[in-house]
TORGU-749631 format. One record per atom (N, C-alpha, C, CB): x, y, z; residue number from 1; residue in three letters; atom name. Coordinates in nm, 3 decimals. Glycine has a CB too. Example, Ala and Ser with C-alpha at 12.3 -4.5 7.8 and 13.67 -1.06 7.14 Angstrom:
! residues 2
1.319, -0.569, 0.780, 1, ALA, N $
1.230, -0.450, 0.780, 1, ALA, CA $
1.320, -0.330, 0.780, 1, ALA, C $
1.131, -0.447, 0.905, 1, ALA, CB $
1.285, -0.225, 0.708, 2, SER, N $
1.367, -0.106, 0.714, 2, SER, CA $
1.290, 0.003, 0.787, 2, SER, C $
1.408, -0.060, 0.572, 2, SER, CB $
END
This chain:
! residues 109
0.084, -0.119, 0.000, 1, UNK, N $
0.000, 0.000, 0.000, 1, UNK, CA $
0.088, 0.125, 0.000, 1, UNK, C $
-0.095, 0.000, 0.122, 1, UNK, CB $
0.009, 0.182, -0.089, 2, UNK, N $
0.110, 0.368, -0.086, 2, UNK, CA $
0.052, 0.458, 0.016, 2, UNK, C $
0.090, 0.486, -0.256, 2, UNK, CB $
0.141, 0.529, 0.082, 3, UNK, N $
0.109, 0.642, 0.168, 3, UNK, CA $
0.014, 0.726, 0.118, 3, UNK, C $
0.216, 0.717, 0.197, 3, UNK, CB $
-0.116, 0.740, 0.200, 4, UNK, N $
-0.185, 0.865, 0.139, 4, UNK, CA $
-0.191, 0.995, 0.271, 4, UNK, C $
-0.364, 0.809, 0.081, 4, UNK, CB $
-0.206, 1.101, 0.245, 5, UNK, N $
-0.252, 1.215, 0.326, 5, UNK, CA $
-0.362, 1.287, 0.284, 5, UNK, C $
-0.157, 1.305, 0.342, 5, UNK, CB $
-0.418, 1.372, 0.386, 6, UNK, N $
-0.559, 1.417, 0.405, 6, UNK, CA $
-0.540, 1.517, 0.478, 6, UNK, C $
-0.658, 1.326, 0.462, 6, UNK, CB $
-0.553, 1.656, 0.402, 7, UNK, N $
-0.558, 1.777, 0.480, 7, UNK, CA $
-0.718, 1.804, 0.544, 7, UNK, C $
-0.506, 1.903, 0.379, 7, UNK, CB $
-0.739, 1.817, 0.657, 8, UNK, N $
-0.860, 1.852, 0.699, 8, UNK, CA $
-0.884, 1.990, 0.801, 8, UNK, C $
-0.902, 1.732, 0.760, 8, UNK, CB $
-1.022, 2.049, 0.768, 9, UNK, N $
-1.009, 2.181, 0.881, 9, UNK, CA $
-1.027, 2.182, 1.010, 9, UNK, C $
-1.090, 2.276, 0.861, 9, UNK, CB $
-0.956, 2.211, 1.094, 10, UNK, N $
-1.000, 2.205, 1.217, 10, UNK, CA $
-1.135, 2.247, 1.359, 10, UNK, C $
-0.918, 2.240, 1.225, 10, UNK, CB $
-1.207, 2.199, 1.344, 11, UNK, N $
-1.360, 2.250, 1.393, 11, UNK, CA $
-1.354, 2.346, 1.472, 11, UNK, C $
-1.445, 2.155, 1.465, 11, UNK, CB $
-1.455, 2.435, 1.498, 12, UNK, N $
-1.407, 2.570, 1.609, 12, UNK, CA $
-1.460, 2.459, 1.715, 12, UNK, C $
-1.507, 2.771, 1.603, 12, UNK, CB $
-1.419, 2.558, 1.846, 13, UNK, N $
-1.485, 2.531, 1.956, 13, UNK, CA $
-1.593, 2.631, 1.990, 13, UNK, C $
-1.394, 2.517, 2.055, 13, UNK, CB $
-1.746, 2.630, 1.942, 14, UNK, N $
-1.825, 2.676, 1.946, 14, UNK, CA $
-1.908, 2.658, 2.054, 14, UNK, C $
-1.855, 2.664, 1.860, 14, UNK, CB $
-2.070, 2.730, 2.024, 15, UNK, N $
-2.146, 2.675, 2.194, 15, UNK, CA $
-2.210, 2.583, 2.179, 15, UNK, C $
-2.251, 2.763, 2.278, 15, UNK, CB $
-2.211, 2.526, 2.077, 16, UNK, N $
-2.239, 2.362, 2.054, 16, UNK, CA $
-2.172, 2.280, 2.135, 16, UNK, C $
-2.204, 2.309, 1.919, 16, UNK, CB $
-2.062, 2.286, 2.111, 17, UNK, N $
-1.944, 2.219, 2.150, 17, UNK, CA $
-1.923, 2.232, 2.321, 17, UNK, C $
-1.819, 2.285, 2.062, 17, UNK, CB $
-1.944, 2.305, 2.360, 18, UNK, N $
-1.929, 2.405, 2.526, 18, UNK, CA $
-2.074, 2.347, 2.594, 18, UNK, C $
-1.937, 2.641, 2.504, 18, UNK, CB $
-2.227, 2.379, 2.543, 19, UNK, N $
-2.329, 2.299, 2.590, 19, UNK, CA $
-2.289, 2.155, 2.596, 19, UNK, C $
-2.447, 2.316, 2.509, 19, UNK, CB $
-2.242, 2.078, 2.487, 20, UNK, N $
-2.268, 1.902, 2.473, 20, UNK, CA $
-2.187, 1.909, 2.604, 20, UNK, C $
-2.194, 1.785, 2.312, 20, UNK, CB $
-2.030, 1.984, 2.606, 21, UNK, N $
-1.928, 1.929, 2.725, 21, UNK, CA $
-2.024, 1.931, 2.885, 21, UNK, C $
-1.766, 2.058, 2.736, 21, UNK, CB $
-2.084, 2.051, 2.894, 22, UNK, N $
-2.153, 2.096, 3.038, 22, UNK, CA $
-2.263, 1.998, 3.058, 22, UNK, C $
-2.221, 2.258, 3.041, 22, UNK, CB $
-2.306, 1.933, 2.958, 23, UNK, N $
-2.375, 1.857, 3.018, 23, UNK, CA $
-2.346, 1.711, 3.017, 23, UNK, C $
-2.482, 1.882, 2.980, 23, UNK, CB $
-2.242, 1.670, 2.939, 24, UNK, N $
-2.162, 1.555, 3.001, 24, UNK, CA $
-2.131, 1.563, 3.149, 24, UNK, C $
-2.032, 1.542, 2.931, 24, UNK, CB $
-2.042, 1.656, 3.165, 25, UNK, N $
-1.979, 1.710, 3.339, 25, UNK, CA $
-2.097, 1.658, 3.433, 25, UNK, C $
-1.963, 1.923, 3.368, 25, UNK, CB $
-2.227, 1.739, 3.333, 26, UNK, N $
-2.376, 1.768, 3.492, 26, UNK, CA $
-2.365, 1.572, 3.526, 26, UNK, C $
-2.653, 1.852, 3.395, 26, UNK, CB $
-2.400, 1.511, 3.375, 27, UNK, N $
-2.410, 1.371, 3.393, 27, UNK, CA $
-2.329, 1.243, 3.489, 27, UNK, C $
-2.395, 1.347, 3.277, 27, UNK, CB $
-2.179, 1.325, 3.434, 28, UNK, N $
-2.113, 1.255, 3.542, 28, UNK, CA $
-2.158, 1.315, 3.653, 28, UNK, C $
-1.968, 1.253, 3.538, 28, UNK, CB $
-2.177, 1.404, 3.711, 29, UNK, N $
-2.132, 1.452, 3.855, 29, UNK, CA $
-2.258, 1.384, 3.883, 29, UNK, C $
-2.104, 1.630, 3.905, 29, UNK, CB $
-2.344, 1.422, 3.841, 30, UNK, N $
-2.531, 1.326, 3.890, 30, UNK, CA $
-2.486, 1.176, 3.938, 30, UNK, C $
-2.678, 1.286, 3.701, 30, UNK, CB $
-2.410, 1.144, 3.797, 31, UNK, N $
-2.408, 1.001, 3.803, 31, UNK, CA $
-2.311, 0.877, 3.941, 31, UNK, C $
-2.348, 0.985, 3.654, 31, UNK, CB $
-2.240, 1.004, 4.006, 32, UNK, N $
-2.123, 1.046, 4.099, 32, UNK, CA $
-2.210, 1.001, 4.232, 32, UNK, C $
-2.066, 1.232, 4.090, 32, UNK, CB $
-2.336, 1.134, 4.251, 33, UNK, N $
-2.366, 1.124, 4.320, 33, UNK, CA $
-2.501, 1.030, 4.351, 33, UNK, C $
-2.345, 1.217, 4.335, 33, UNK, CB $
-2.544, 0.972, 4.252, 34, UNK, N $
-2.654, 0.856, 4.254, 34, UNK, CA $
-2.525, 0.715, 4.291, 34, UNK, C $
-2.763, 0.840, 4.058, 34, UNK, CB $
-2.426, 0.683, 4.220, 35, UNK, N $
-2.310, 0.617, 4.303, 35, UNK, CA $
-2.332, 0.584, 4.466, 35, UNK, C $
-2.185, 0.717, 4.292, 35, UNK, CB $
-2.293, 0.656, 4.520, 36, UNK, N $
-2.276, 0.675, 4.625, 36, UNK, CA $
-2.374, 0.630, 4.720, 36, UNK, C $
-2.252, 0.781, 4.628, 36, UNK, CB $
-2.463, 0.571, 4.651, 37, UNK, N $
-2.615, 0.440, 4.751, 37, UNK, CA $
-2.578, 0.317, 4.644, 37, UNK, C $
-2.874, 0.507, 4.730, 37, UNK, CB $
-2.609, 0.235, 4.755, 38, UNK, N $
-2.596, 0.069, 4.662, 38, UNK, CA $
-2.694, 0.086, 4.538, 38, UNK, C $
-2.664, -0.096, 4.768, 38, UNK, CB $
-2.807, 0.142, 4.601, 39, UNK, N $
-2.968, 0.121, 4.450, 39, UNK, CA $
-2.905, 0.218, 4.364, 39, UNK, C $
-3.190, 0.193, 4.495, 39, UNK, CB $
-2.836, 0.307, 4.376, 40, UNK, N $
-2.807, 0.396, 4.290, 40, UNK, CA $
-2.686, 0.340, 4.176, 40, UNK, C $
-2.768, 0.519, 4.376, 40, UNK, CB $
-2.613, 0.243, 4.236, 41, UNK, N $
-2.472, 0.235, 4.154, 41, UNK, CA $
-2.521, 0.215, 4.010, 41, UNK, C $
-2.364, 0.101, 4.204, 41, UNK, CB $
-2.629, 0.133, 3.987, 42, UNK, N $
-2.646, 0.050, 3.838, 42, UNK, CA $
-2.705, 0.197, 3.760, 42, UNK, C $
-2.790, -0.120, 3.838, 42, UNK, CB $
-2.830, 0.293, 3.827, 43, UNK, N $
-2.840, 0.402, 3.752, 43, UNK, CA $
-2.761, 0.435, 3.764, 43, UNK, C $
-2.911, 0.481, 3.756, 43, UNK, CB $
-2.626, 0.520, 3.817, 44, UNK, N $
-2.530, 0.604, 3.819, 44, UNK, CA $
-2.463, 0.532, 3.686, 44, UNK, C $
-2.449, 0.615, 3.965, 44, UNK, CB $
-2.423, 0.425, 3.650, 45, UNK, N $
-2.387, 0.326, 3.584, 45, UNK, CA $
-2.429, 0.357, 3.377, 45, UNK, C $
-2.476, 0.193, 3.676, 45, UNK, CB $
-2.549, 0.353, 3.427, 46, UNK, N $
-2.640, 0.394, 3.273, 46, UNK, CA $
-2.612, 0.520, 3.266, 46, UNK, C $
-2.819, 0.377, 3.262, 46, UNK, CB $
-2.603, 0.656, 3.354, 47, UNK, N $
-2.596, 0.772, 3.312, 47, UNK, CA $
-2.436, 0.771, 3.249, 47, UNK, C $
-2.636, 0.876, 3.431, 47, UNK, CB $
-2.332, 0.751, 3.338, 48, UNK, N $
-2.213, 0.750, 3.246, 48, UNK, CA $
-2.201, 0.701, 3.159, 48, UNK, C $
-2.127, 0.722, 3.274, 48, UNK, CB $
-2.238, 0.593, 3.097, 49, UNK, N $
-2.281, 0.528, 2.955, 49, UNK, CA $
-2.317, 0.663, 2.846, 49, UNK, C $
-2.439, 0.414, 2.981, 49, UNK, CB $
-2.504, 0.724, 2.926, 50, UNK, N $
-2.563, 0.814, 2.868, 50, UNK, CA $
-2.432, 0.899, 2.850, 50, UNK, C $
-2.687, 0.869, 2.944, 50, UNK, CB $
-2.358, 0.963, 2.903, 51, UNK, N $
-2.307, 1.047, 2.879, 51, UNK, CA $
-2.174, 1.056, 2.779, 51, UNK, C $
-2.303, 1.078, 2.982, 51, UNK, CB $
-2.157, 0.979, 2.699, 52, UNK, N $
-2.042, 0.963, 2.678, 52, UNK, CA $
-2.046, 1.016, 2.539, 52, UNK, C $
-1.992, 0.832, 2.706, 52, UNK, CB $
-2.138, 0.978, 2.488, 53, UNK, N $
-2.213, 1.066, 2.331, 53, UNK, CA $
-2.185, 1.221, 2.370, 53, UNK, C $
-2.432, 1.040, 2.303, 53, UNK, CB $
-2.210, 1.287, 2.449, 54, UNK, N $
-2.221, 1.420, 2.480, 54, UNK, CA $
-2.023, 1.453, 2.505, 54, UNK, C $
-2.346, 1.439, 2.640, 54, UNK, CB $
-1.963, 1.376, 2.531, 55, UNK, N $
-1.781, 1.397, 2.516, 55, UNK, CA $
-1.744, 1.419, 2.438, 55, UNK, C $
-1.691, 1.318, 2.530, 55, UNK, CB $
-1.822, 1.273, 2.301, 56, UNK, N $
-1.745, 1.312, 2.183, 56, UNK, CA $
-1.827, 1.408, 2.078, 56, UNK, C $
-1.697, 1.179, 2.111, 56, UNK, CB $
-1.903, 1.461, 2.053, 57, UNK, N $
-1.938, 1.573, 2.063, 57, UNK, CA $
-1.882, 1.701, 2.082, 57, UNK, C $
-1.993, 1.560, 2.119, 57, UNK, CB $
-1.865, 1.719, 2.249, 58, UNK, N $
-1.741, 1.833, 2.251, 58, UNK, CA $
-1.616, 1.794, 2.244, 58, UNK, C $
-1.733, 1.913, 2.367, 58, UNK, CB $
-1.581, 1.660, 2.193, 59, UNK, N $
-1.432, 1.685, 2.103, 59, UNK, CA $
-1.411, 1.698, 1.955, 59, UNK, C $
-1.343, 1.575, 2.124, 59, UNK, CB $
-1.548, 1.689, 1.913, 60, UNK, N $
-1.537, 1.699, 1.781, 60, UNK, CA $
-1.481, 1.647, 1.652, 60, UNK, C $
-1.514, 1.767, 1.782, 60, UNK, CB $
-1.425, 1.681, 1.566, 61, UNK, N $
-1.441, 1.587, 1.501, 61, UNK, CA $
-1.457, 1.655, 1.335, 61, UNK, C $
-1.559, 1.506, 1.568, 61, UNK, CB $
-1.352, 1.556, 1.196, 62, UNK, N $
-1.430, 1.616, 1.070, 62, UNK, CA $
-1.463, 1.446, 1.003, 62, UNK, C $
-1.308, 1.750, 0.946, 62, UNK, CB $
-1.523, 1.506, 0.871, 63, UNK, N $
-1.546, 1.412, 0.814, 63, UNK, CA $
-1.471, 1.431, 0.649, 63, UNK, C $
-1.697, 1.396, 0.833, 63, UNK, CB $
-1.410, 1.317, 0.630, 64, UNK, N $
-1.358, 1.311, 0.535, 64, UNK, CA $
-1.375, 1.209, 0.411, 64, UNK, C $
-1.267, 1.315, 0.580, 64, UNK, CB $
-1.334, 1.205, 0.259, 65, UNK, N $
-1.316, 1.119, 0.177, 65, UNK, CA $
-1.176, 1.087, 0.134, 65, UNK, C $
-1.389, 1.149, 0.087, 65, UNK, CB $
-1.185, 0.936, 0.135, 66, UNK, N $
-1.093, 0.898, 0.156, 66, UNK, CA $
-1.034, 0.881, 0.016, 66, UNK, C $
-1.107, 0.804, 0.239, 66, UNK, CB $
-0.890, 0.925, 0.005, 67, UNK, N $
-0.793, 0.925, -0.154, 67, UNK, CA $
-0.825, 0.820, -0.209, 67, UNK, C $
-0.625, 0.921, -0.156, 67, UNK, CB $
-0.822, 0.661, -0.164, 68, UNK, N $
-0.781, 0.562, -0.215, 68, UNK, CA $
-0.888, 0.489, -0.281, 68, UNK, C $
-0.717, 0.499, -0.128, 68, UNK, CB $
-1.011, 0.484, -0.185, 69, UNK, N $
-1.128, 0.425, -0.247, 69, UNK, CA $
-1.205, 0.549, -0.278, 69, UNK, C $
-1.210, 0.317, -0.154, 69, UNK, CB $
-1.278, 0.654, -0.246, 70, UNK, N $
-1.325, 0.772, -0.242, 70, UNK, CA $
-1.475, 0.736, -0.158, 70, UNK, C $
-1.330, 0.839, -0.398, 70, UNK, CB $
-1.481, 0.627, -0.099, 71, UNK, N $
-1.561, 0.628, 0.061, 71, UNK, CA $
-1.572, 0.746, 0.109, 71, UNK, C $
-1.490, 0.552, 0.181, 71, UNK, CB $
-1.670, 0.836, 0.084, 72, UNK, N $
-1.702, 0.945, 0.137, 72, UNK, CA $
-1.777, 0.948, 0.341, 72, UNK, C $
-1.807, 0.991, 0.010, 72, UNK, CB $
-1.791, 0.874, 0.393, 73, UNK, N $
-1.855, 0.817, 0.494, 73, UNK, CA $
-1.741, 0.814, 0.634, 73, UNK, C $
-1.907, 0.666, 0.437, 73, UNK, CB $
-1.645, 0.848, 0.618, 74, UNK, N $
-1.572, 0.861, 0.740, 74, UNK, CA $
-1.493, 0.951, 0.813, 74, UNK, C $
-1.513, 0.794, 0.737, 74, UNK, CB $
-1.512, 0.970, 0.902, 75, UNK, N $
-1.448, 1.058, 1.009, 75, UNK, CA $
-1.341, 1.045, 1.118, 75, UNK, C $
-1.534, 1.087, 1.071, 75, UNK, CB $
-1.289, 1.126, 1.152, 76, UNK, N $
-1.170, 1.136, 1.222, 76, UNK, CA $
-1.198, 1.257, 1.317, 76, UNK, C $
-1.043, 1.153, 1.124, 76, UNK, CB $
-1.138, 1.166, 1.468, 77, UNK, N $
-1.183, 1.292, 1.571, 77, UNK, CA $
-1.007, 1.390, 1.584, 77, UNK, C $
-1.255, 1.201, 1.777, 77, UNK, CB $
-1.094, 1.482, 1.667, 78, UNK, N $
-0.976, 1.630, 1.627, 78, UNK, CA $
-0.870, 1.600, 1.707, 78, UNK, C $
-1.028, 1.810, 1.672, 78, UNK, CB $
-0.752, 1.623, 1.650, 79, UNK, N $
-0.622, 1.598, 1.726, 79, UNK, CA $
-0.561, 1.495, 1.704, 79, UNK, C $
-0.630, 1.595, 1.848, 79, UNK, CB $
-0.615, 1.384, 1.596, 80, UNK, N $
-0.576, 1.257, 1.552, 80, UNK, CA $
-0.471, 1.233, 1.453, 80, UNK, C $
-0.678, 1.201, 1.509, 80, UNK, CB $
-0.412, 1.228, 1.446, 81, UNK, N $
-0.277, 1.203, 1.283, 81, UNK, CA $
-0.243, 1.141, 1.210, 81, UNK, C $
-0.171, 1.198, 1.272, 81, UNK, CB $
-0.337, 1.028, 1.243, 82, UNK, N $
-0.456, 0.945, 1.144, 82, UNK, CA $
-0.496, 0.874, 1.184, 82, UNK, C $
-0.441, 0.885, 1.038, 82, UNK, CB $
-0.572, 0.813, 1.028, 83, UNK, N $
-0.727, 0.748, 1.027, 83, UNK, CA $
-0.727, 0.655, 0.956, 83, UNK, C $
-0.841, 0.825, 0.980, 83, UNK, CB $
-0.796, 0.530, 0.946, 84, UNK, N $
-0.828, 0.437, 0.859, 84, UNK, CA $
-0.960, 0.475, 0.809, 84, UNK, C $
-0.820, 0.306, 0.916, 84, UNK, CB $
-0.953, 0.455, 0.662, 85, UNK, N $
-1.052, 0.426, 0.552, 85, UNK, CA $
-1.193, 0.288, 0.652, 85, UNK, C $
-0.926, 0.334, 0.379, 85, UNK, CB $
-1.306, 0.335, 0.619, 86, UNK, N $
-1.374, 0.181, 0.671, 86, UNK, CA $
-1.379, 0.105, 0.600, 86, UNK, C $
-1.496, 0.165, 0.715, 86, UNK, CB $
-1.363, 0.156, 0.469, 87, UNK, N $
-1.420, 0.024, 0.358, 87, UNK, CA $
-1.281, -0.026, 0.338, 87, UNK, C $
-1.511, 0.072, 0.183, 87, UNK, CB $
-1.169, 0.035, 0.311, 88, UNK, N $
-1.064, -0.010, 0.222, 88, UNK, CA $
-0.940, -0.030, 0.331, 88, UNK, C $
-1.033, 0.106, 0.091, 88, UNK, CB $
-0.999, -0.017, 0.449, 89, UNK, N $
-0.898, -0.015, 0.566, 89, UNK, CA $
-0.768, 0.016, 0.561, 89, UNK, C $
-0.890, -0.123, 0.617, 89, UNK, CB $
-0.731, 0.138, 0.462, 90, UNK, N $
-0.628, 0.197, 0.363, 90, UNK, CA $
-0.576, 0.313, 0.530, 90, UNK, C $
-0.720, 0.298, 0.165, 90, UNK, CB $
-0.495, 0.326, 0.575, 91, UNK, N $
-0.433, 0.389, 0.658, 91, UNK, CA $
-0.382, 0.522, 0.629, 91, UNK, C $
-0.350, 0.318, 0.692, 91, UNK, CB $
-0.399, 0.651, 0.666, 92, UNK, N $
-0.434, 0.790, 0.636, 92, UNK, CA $
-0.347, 0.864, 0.740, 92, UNK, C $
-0.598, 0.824, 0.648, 92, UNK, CB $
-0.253, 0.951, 0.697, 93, UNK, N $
-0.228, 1.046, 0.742, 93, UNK, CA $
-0.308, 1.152, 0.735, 93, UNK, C $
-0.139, 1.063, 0.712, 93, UNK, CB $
-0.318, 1.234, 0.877, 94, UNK, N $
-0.433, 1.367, 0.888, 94, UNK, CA $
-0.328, 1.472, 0.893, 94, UNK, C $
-0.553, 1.375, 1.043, 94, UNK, CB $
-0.341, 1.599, 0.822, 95, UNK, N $
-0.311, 1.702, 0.824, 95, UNK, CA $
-0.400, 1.825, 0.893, 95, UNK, C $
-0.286, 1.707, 0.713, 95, UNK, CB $
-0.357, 1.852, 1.049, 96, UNK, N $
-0.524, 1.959, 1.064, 96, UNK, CA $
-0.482, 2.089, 0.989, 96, UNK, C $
-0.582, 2.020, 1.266, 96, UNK, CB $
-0.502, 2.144, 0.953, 97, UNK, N $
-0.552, 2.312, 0.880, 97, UNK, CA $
-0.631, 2.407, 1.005, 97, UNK, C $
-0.700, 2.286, 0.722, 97, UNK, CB $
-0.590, 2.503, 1.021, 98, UNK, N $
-0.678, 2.612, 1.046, 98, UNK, CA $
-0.776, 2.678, 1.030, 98, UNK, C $
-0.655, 2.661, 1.041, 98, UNK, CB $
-0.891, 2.677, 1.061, 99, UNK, N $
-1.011, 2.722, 0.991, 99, UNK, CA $
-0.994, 2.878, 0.927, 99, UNK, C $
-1.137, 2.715, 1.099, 99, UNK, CB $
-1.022, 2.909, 0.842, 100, UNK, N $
-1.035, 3.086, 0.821, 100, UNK, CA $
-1.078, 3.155, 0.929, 100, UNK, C $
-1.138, 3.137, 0.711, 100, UNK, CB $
-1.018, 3.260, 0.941, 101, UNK, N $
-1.066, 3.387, 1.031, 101, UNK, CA $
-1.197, 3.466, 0.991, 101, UNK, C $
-0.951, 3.496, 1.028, 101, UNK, CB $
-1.282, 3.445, 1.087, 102, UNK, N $
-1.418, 3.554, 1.055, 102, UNK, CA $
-1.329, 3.695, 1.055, 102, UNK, C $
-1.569, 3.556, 1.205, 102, UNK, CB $
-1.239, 3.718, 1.143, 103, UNK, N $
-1.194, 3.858, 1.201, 103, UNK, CA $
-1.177, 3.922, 1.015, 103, UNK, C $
-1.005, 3.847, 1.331, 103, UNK, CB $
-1.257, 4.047, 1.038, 104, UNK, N $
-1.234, 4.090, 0.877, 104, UNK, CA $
-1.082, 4.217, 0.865, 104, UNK, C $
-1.418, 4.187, 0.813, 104, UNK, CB $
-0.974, 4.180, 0.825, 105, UNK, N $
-0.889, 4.230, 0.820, 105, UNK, CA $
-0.886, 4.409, 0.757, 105, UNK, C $
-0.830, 4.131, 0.764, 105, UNK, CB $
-0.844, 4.467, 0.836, 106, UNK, N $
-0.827, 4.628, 0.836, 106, UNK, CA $
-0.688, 4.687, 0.751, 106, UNK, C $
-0.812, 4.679, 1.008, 106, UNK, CB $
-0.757, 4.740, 0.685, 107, UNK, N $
-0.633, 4.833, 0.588, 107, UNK, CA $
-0.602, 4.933, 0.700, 107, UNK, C $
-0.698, 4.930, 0.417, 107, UNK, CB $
-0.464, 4.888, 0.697, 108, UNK, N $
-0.418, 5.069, 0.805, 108, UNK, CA $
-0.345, 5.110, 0.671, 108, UNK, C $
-0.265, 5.068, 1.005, 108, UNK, CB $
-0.340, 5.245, 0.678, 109, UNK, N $
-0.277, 5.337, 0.552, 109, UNK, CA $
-0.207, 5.403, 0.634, 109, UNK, C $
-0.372, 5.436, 0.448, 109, UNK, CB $
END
């Protein structure tokens, strides 16, 4: 197999991203304190489960197509430096990129 790479943009950290995290936290800490009685351990148990969708979420994440087969269907979470293809199980270097700046740049004269 030949080396492939994959430049991808890096997701902001928005209030998408900031809500999903705060309410992972609320889940664990609930789930913390339902713990802490015997009847409680197995719910405390299911909420950290529940909560774990809401982590990766606020870690985010892009989605990419892949060079080799062009499997459009897979993703790679942020901070990763690669990824496998699902279909072609073809092994991927990630390149993150910087998203563009909203900030609208000022002519000083």
């Amino acid at each position: 197999m030949e080396y492939k790479t994959i430049t991808v943009t890096k997701p902001r950290f928005g209030v998408g991203r900031v809500v999903s995290l705060l309410i992972g936290l609320l889940l664990i800490l609930v789930a913390f304190v339902l713990s802490l009685t015997i009847i409680g351990i197995v719910a405390g148990a299911v909420l950290v489960v529940f909560s774990l969708p809401f982590f990766a979420i606020a870690k985010g994440g892009a989605k990419y197509t892949c060079p080799n087969c062009g499997y459009k269907h897979n993703g790679v979470g942020t901070g990763s430096v690669n990824a496998t293809c699902r279909r072609c199980k073809q092994n991927i270097a990630v390149d993150w990129v910087d998203p563009p700046s909203k900030k609208k740049s000022e002519n000083v004269s």
